[in-house]
N, C-alpha and C positions, 0 to 999 in steps of 0.2 A: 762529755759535752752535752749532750740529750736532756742529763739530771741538771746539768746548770742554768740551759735554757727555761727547763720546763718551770726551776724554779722563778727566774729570770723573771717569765711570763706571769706568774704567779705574782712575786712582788711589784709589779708594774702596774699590773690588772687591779691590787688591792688599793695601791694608792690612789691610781682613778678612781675608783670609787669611793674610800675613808676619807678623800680630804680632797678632791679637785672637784668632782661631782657635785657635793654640798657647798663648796664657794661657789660656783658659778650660777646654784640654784639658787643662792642668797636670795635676789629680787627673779622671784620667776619673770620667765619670759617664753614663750612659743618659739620667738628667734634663737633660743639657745639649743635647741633640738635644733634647729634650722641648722646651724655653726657646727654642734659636733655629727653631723652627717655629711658636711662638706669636708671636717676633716676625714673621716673615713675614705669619700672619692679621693680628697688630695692622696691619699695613701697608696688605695688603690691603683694611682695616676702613677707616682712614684713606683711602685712594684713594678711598673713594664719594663723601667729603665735597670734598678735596683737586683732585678732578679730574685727578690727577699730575703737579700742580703739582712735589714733592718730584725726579721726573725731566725737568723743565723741558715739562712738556708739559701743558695746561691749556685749554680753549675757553673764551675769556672772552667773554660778551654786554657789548657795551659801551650797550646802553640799558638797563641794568638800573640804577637806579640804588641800592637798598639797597643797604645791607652785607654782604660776603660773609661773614656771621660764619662757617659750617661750615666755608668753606676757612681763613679765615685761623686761629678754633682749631685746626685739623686739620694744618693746616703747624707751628702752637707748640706741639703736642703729639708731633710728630716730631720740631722743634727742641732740645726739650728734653728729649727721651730720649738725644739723641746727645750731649749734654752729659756723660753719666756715664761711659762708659770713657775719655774722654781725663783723659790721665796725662804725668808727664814721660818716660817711658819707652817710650810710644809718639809717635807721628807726625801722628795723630788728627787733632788741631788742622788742620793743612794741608790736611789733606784734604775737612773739611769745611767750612773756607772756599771752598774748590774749589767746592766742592760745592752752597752757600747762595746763589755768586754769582748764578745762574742762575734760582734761585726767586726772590731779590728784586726782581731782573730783571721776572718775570712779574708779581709781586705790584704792582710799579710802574706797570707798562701797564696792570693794573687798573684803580689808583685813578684813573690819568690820563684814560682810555677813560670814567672811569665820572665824571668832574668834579668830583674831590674836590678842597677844596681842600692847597695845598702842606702846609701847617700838620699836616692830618690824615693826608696821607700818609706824613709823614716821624715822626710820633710812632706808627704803626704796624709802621711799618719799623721805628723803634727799640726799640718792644716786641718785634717779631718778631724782632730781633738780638738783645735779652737772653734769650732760651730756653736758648741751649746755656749760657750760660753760668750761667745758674739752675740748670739741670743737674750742669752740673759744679759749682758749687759746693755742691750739696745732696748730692751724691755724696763728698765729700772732710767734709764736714763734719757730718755725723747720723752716730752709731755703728749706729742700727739699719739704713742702706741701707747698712755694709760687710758687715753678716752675710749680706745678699742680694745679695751686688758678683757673685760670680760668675752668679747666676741672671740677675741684669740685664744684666749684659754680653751674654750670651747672646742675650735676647731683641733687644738692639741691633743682635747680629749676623744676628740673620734680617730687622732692618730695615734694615740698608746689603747684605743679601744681594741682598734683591728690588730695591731701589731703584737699585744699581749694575748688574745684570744686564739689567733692566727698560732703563736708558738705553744699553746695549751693546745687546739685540737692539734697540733701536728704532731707534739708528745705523745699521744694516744694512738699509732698507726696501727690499724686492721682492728681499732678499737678493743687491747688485749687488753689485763691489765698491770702494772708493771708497780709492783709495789716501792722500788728509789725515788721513779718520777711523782706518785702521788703521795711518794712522804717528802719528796722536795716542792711541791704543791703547796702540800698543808705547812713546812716552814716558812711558804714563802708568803703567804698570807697573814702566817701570826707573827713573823717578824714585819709586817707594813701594818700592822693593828697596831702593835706596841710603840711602835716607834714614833 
């Protein structure tokens, strides 16, 4: 799991930067540094609820038995922001399936830990799979969110900033060095270059 993420982080991280970084710097702007550091807090904001679920890393109590509502809104509201800059143009899409796999992953052990039944489990999943794509579709489809496409994009890229960086130092613990994770590193960058 460690090698998937690290990759994960890896290809996530690249694409911010090969191809979302340079559209949104298209017309510079000062406010666009302004945008993707708000996302980053929005992130940050999210992690208290999320537990860093988003970077596969989460302490689930398994006698709890409520509903995690603050994580699981706080995962669909991450969901659903990364919805908005994928485009045909970009790569996006892959990488945030990459990306998902590992939260649903977690969000699974949950319900299982927590004796939900299947029925419930899988109709949360499946809301928690339609975010991005609410996302995207709300982002291609209201003229008022293209007037704001570059602000928003921004803001997404301070939250695939922290959340890709966030699972690259975490790959590295007691800062050893683990020759799977940084050759799932280096694939994960030259497969978001090529692609």
């Amino acid at each position: 799991m460690e090698v998937f993420l690290a990759f994960s982080g890896a290809f996530l991280l690249s694409i911010t930067v090969f191809e979302l970084l340079p559209e949104v710097f298209e017309t510079p702007s000062k406010s666009i540094g302004v945008f993707i550091m708000l996302g980053i807090l929005l992130q940050i904001f999210l992690e208290f609820f999320s537990k860093g679920a988003e970077h596969g890393h989460v302490h689930l109590h398994s006698e709890t038995k409520s509903f995690p509502w603050l994580l699981f809104i706080s995962l669909c509201i991450h969901a659903f922001m990364e919805g908005f800059p994928i485009s045909e143009e970009n790569n996006l899409l892959v990488g945030i399936i990459i990306h998902k796999i590992p939260v649903a992953i977690i969000l699974s052990f949950f319900f299982i830990n927590a004796g939900y039944k299947r029925s419930i489990t899988l109709t949360f999943l499946f809301f928690f799979a339609l975010m991005t794509p609410i996302g995207n579709f709300i982002s291609n489809n209201y003229e008022m969110i293209h007037h704001y496409e570059t602000q928003i994009e921004a803001v997404v890229i301070g939250i695939f900033l922290h959340v890709s960086t966030t699972i690259l130092f975490e790959s590295s613990k007691n800062h050893k060095f683990h020759l799977s994770k940084m050759s799932a590193v280096i694939i994960g960058i030259v497969v978001a270059y090529f692609l």
